[in-house]
C-alpha positions in Angstrom: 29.9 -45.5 -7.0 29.0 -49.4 -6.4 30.6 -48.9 -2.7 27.7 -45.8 -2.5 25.1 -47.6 -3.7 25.4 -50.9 -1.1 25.6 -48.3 1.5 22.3 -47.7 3.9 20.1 -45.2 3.4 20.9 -43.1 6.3 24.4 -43.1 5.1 24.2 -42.2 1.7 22.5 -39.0 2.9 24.8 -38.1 6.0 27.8 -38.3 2.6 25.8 -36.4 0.6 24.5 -34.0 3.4 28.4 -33.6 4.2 29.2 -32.9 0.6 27.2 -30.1 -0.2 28.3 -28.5 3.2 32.0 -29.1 2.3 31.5 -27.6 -0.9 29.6 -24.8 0.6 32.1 -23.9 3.1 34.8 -23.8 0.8 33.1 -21.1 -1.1 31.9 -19.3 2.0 35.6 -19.3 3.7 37.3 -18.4 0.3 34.3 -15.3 -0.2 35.5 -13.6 3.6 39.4 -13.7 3.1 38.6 -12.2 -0.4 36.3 -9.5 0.8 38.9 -8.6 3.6 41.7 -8.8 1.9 40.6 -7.0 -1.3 38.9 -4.1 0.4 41.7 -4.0 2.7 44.3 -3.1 -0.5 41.7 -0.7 -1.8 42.2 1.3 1.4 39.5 0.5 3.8 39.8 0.8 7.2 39.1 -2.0 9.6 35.9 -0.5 10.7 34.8 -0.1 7.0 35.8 -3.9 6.2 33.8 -4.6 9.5 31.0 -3.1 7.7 31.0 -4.9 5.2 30.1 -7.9 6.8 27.1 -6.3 9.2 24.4 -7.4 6.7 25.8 -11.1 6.5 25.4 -11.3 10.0 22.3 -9.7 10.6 20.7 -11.6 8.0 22.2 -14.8 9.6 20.7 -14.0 13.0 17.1 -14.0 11.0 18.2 -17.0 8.6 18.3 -19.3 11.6 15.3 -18.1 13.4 12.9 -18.2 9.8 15.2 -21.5 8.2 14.3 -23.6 11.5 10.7 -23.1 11.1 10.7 -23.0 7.1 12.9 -26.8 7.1 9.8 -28.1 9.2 7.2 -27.4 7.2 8.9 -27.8 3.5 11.8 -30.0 4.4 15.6 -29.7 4.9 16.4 -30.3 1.2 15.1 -28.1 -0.1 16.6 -25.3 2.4 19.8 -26.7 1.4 19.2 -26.6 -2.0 18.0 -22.6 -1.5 21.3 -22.0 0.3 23.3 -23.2 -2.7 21.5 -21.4 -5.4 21.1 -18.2 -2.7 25.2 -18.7 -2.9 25.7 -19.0 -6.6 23.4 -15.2 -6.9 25.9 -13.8 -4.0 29.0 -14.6 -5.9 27.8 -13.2 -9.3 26.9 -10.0 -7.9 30.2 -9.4 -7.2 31.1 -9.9 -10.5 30.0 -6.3 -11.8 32.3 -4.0 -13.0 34.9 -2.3 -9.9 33.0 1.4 -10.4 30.0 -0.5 -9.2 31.2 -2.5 -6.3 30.5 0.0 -4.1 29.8 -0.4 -0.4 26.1 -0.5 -0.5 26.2 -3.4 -2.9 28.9 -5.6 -1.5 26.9 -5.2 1.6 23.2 -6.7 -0.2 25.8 -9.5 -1.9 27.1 -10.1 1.5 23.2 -10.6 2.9 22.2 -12.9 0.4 25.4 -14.9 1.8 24.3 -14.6 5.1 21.5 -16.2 4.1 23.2 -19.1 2.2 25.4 -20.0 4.6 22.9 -20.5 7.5 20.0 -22.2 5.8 23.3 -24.5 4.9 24.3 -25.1 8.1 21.2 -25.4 9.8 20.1 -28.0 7.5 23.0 -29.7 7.7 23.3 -29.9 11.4 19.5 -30.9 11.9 19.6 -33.3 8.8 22.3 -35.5 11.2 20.0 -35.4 14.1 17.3 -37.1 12.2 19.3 -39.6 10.9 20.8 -40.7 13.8 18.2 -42.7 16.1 18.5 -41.2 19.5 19.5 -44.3 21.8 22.8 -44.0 19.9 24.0 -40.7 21.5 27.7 -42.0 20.9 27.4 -42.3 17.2 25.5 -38.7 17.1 28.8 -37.2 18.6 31.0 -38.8 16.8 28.8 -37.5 13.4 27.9 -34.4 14.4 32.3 -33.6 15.3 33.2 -34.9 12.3 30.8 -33.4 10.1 31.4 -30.4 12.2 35.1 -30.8 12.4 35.6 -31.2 8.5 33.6 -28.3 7.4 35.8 -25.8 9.7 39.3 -27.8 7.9 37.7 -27.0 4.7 37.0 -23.2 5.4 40.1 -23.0 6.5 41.4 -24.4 2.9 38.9 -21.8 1.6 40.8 -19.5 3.6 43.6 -20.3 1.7 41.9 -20.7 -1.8 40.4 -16.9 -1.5 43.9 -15.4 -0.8 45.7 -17.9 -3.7 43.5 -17.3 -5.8 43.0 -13.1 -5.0 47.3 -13.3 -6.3 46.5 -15.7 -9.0 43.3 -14.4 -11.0 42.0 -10.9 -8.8 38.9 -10.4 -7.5 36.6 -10.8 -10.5 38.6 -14.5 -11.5 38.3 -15.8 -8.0 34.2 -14.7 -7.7 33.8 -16.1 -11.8 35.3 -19.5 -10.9 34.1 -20.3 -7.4 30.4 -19.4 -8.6 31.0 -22.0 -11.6 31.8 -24.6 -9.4 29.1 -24.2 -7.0 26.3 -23.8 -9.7 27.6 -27.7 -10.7 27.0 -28.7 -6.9 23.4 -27.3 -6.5 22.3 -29.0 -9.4 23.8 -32.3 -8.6 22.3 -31.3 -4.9 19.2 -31.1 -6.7 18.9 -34.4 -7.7 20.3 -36.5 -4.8 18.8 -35.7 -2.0 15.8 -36.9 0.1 13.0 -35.2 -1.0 11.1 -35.0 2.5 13.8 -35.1 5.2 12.9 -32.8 8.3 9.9 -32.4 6.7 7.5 -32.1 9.8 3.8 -33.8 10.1 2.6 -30.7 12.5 3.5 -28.1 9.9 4.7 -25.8 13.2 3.2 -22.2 13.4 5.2 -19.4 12.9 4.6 -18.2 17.0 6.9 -21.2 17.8 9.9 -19.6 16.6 11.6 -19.1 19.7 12.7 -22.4 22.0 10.8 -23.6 24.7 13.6 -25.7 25.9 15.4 -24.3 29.2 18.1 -26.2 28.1 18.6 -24.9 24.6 17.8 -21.4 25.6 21.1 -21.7 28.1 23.2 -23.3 25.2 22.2 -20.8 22.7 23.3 -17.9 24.9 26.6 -19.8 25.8 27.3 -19.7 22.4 26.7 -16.6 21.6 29.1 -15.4 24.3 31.8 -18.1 22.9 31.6 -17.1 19.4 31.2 -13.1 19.7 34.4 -13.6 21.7 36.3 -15.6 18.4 35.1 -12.9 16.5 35.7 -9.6 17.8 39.7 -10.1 17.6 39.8 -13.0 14.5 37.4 -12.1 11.7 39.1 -8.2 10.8 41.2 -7.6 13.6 43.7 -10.4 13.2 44.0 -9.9 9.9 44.3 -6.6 9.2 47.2 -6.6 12.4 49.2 -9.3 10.3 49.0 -7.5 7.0 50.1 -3.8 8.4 51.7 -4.2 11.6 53.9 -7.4 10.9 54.0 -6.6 7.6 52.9 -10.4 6.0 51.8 -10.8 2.8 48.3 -11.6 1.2 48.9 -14.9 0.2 50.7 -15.5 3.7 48.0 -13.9 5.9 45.7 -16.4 3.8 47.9 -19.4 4.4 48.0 -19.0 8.1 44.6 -18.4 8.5 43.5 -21.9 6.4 46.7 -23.7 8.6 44.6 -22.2 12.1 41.2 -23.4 10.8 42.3 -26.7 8.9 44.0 -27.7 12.5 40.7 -26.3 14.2 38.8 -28.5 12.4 40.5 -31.3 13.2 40.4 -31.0 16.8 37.0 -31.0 16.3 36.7 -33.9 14.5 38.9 -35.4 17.1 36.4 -34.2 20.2 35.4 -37.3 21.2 38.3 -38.8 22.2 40.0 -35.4 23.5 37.3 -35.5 26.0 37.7 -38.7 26.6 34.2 -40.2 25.5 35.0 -42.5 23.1 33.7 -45.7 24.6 30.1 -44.2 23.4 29.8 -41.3 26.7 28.6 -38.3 25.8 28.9 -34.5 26.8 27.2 -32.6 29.8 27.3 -29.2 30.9 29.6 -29.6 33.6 32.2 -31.1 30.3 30.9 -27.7 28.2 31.8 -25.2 31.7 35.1 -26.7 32.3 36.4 -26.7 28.9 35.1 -22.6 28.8 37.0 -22.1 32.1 40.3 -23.2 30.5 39.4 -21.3 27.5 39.0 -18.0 29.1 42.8 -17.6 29.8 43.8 -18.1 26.7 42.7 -14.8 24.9 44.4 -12.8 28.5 47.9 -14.6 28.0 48.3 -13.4 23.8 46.8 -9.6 25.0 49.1 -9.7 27.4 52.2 -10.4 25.4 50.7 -8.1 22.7 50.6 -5.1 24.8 54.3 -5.8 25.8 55.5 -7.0 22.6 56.9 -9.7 24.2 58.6 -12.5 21.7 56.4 -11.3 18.6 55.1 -12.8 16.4 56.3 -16.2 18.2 54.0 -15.3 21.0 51.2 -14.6 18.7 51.1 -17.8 16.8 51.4 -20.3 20.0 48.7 -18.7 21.6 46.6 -18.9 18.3 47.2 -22.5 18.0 46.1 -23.4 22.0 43.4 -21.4 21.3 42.2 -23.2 18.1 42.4 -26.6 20.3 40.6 -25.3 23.1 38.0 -23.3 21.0 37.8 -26.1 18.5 36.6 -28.4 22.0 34.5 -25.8 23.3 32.6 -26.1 20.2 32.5 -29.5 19.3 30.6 -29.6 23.0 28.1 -27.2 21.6 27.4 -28.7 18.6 26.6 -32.1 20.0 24.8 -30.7 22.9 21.9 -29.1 20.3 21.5 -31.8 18.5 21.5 -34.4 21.8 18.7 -31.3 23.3 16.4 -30.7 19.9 12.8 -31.8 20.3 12.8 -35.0 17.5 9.6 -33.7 16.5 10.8 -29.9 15.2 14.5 -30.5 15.4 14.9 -27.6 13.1 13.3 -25.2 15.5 16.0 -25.6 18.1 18.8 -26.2 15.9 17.8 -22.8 13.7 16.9 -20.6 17.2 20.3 -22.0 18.4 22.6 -21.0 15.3 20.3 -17.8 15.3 22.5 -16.9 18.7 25.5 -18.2 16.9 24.9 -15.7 14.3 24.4 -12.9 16.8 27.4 -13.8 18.4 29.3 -13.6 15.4 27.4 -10.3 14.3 28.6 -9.2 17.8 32.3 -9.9 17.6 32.7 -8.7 13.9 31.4 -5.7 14.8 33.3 -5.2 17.6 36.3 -6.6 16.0 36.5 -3.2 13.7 35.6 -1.0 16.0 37.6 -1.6 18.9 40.6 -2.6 16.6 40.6 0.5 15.3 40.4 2.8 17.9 42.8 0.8 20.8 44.2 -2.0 18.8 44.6 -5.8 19.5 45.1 -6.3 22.8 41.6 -5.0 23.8 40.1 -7.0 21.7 41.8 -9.9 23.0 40.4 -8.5 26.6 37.1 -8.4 25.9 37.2 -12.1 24.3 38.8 -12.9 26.9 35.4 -11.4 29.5 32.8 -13.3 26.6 34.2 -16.4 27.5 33.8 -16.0 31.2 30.1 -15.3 30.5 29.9 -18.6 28.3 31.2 -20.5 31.0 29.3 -18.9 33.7 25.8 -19.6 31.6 27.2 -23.3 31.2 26.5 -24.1 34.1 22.7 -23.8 33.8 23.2 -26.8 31.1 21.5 -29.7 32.5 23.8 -33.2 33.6 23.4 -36.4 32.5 21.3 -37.5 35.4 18.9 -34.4 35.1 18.4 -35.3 31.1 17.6 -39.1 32.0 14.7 -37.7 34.3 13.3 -35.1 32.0 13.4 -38.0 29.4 11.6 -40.7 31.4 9.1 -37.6 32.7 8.4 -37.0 28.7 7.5 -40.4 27.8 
């Protein structure tokens, strides 16, 4: 605690910013493997555990458009603090009895965490920009990939956490105790941070909602292209193909998932110095099209040795781990690229309208991900991650260059 206190201002914050979204995350990541898994065992099919999720993306696409707008006019901290307690409600409605855990209602439990987890993120993610001034563009990507890069190791420990824990306690344990823990960090949330931080002088009208910024209109729609095509073979498809055609266990299919996203994560953290930027260089669009380019094989190399069964599961699992470096770059590109475009002034705005296309992405792939699973299996899906990448890189290359950012810059002031 005396090491905290001597710290600066604008660290303290950026810790306690990152611990709230750690503790978050681990909830969030633990709450999807349990869902899937659980529903899964009950007999659902993959379309039905597909479902299940539809309300927790939708409500994230709207979350990031509304959260953008609401953090500017009431402040960051306190849409942190609502995604917490928004959270906390989420996990206790699951806590019912079984004859009322219907459908319906794990659906209206899954929007409310929909909500959480993108009035979370989206303060999180603008809460760096603003403490980071913007002449130090090195130290912003080296913040924003490892605030980034951690949360993603820490899902994937939730990942983890929600299948240990599914073996350990059930469903009802699991829901009980992760909702006890995260009650403990909203209130200490409460009391720690910034009152006013985001909080914007103009008090922005509700009509500017939607970017004006060419250059975060093209990164939004890249990364709705890059993370519908994660999604529509990992979030049930995967999965579901470990557990019944491989035949792994709960518990293992839970392991490997928190091994792929705790290495994920550290990639990210790492981005910096993957792509070579470490003497205080920053990211383009030409650095966020080439990295989608070498992406895009990935997902047609593992369909490919899916469809022929060829070395299985061997095959499987070393394309899944090139995939989580390359995604995990791809990524770490984005992330830095919103915060280095966001207008100062409403950073909020464009950070919320530019995880609202995350969240359509991802509402997107899960969809897609039961569906298609279902009715022609893994390798399509696989295919048509493999075609949403090619459109991510292709909209890349309408991101702006370094030299074109200077101009527009010096043409602003």
């Amino acid at each position: 605690m005396g090491a905290f206190s001597t710290m600066s201002p604008e660290v303290r914050q950026y810790l306690l910013v990152t611990g709230n979204y750690w503790a978050f995350t681990l909830t969030d990541g633990a709450l999807r493997m349990l869902v899937v898994l659980h529903f899964h065992q009950l007999g659902y099919s993959p379309l039905e555990v597909a479902m299940l999720f539809l309300f927790y993306e939708i409500f994230g696409v709207i979350t990031n458009l509304v959260g953008g707008w609401l953090g500017a006019r009431i402040g960051l901290n306190a849409t942190m603090n609502w995604g917490l307690a928004l959270q906390v409600i989420a996990l206790s409605m699951l806590l019912v009895p079984s004859s009322y855990l219907g459908v319906a209602w794990v659906m209206c439990a899954q929007a409310l965490s929909g909500i959480a987890k993108d009035l979370n993120k989206m303060s999180a993610k603008s809460a760096i920009r603003l403490l980071v001034p913007r002449e130090a563009a090195g130290t912003l990507y080296r913040w924003v990939a490892m605030l980034t890069g951690s949360k993603n190791a820490l899902k994937g420990v939730g990942f983890f956490l929600g299948g240990l824990l599914l073996a350990a306690w059930g469903f009802r344990g699991a829901i009980a105790a992760m909702a006890a823990a995260l009650l403990l960090v909203w209130v200490c949330s409460m009391l720690t941070l910034k009152k006013d931080l985001g909080k914007s002088s103009a008090k922005p009208k509700f009509s500017e909602l939607f970017s004006k910024s060419r250059a975060v209109n093209a990164l939004s729609a890249a990364r709705l292209f890059l993370f519908a095509a994660r999604d529509v073979w990992f979030v049930v498809a995967l999965p579901v193909y470990l557990s019944s055609t491989l035949g792994w266990d709960y518990w293992v299919v839970g392991a490997f998932f928190a091994a792929w996203i705790i290495g994920y994560g550290m990639v990210q953290a790492l981005a910096p110095k993957i792509t070579g930027l470490t003497g205080g260089g920053t990211p383009d669009g030409r650095v966020a099209f080439a990295w989608a380019v070498v992406l895009t094989l990935v997902p047609a190399l593992i369909a490919i040795a899916v469809h022929l069964e060829l070395l299985l599961p061997a095959s499987l699992i070393a394309g899944l781990l090139v995939f989580a470096v390359l995604f995990a770059v791809n990524s770490a590109v984005h992330s830095y690229l919103i915060v280095s475009y966001a207008d100062e002034a409403g950073v909020s705005l464009d950070v919320g309208f530019y995880y609202m296309a995350n969240a359509l992405g991802r509402l997107l792939g899960t969809v897609l991900s039961g569906w298609v699973f279902q009715v022609w299996g893994l390798a399509p899906c696989l295919w048509i991650s493999s075609a949403f990448i090619a459109i991510s890189a292709a909209v890349a290359l309408l991101l702006p260059r370094h030299q074109a950012m200077a101009v527009q810059r010096r043409v602003g002031r």
